[in-house]
C-alpha positions as CSV (number, residue, x, y, z in Angstrom):
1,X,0.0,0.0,0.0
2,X,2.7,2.3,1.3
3,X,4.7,1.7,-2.2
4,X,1.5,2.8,-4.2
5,X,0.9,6.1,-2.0
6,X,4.6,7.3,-3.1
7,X,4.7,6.3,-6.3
8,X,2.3,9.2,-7.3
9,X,4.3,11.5,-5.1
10,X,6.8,11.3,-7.1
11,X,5.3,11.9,-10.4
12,X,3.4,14.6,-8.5
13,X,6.6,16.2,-7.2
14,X,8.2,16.3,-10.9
15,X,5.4,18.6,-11.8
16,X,5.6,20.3,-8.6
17,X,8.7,21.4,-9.2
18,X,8.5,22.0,-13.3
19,X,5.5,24.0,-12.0
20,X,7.9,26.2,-10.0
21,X,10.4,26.8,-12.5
22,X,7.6,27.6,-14.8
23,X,6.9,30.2,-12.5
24,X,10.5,31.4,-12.3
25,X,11.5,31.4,-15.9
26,X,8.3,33.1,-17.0
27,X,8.5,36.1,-14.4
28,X,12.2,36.1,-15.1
29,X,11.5,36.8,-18.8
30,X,8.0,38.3,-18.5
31,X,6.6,35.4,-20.9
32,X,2.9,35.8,-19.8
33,X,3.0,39.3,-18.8
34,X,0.5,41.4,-20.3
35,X,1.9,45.3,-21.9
36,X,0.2,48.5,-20.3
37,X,-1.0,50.5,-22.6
38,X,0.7,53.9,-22.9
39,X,-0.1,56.8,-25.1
40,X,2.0,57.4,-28.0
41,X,3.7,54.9,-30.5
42,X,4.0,51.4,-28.9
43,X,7.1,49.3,-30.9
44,X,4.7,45.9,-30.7
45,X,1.2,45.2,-29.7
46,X,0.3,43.0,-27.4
47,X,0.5,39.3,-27.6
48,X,-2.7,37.6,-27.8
49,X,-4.1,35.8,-24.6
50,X,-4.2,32.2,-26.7
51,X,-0.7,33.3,-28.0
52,X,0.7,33.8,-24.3
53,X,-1.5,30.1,-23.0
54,X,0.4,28.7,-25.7
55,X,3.6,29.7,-24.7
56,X,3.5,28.9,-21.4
57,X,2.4,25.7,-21.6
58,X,4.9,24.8,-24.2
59,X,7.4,26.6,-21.6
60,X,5.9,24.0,-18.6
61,X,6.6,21.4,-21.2
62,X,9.8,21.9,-21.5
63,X,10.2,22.1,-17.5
64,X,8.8,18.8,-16.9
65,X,10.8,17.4,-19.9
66,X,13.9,18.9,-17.4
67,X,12.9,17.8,-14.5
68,X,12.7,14.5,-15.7
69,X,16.0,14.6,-17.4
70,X,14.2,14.2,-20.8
71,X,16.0,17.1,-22.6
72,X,19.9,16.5,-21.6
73,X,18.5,13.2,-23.5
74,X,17.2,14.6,-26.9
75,X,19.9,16.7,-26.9
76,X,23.0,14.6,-26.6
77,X,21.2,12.6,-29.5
78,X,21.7,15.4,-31.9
């Protein structure tokens, strides 16, 4: 019983933490964040809400894929 109950904890605690570096990449490169509008000329308009969903869960993707040691994989089969 015991071996069951942690066997989801740790699937649960991979997502936990790609979860958190979700969190951490996309504040640290404002992926998500949405651009207050100013008057004037604006350089780029605003990325679209389904554009920015997209993006961060192709970023969480990624972070799982990470986490569970999936990318150094893929990449040291190029």
């Amino acid at each position: 019983m015991d071996a069951l109950e942690t066997a989801g904890l740790g699937a649960r605690r991979n997502e936990d933490i790609a979860l958190d570096l979700l969190k951490f990449v996309a504040a640290s490169a404002g992926v998500g964040r949405t651009v207050a509008p100013s008057t004037g000329f604006s350089g780029a308009s605003a990325p679209k809400t389904e554009e920015q969903v997209d993006q961060l869960l192709h970023l969480y993707s990624r972070c799982l894929k990470t986490v569970q040691g999936k990318e150094s994989e893929a990449g040291a089969a190029k």
